[in-house]
N, C-alpha and C positions, 0 to 999 in steps of 0.2 A: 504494500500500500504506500501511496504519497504520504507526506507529514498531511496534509490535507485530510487523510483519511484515517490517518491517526489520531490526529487531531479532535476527530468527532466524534471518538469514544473516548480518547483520556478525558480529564478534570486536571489537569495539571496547572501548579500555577509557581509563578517565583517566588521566592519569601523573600519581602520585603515591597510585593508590588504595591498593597494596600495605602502601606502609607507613603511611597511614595509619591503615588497618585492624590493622595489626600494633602498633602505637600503643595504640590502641582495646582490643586482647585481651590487651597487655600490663598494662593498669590493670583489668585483670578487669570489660571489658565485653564483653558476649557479643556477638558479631555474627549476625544474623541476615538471608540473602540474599534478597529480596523480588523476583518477576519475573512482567511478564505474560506471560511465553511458558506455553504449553498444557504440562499435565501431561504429553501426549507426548512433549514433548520434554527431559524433565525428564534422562535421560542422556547428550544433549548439552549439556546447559547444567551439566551438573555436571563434566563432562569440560572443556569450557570454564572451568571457574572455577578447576578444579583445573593448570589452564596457565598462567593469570598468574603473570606474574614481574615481582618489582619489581627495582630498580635493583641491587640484591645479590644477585640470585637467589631469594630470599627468597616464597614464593606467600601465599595469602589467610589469614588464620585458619582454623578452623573452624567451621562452622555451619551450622542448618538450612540450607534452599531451601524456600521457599514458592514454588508457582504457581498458575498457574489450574486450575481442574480439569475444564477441557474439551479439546475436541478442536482442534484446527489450525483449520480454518474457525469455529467459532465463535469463538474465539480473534482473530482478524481482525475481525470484527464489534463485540467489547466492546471500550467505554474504560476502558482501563487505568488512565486515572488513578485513574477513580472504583475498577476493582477494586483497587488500591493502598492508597489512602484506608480502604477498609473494612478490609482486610486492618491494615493498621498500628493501626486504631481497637479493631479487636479483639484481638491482640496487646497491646496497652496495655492491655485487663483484667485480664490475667492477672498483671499488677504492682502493687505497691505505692507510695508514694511515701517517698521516703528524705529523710532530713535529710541523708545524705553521699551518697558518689556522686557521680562524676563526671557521668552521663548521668542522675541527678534521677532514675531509679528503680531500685525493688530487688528482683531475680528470684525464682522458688519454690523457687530453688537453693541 
């Protein structure tokens, strides 16, 4: 199987992503969750995300979920990196560049 499709059985997660991310949303950066898993499976991986727990209990920010927008089998077939790459390239249009900012750009928001 692809990591893609390993992907979509494990649960795995880094230790220390929670508060990292909690970090992040604290300084008013929006976190935004990027995955190659298939749009079908977009309510388990939101179910999944909404389960992390960091070391206080404490779960993820908030934020979109981008994923792919095919099916399971197809899904399996593409690399993710490349769909990753485009995806992140294209999300970066929609920003400007900041002279402040932590994260060097600044939202429509």
């Amino acid at each position: 199987l692809s990591s893609v499709g390993s992907s979509l059985a494990s649960g795995y997660t880094h230790a220390g992503v929670v508060e990292a991310l909690q970090l992040l949303a604290a300084a008013r950066i929006r976190v935004v969750f990027l995955t190659a898993r298939p749009i079908t499976f977009v309510a388990r991986t939101r179910s999944f995300l909404e389960s992390i727990r960091g070391a206080e209990g404490r779960g993820l920010p908030a934020g979109p979920l981008l994923t792919m927008s095919c099916k399971a089998l197809q899904a399996l077939r593409s690399p993710h990196q490349t769909f990753k790459t485009s995806i992140m390239a294209e999300v970066k249009t929609l920003f400007k560049p900041s002279e402040e900012g932590a994260s060097g750009w600044e939202g429509p928001w």
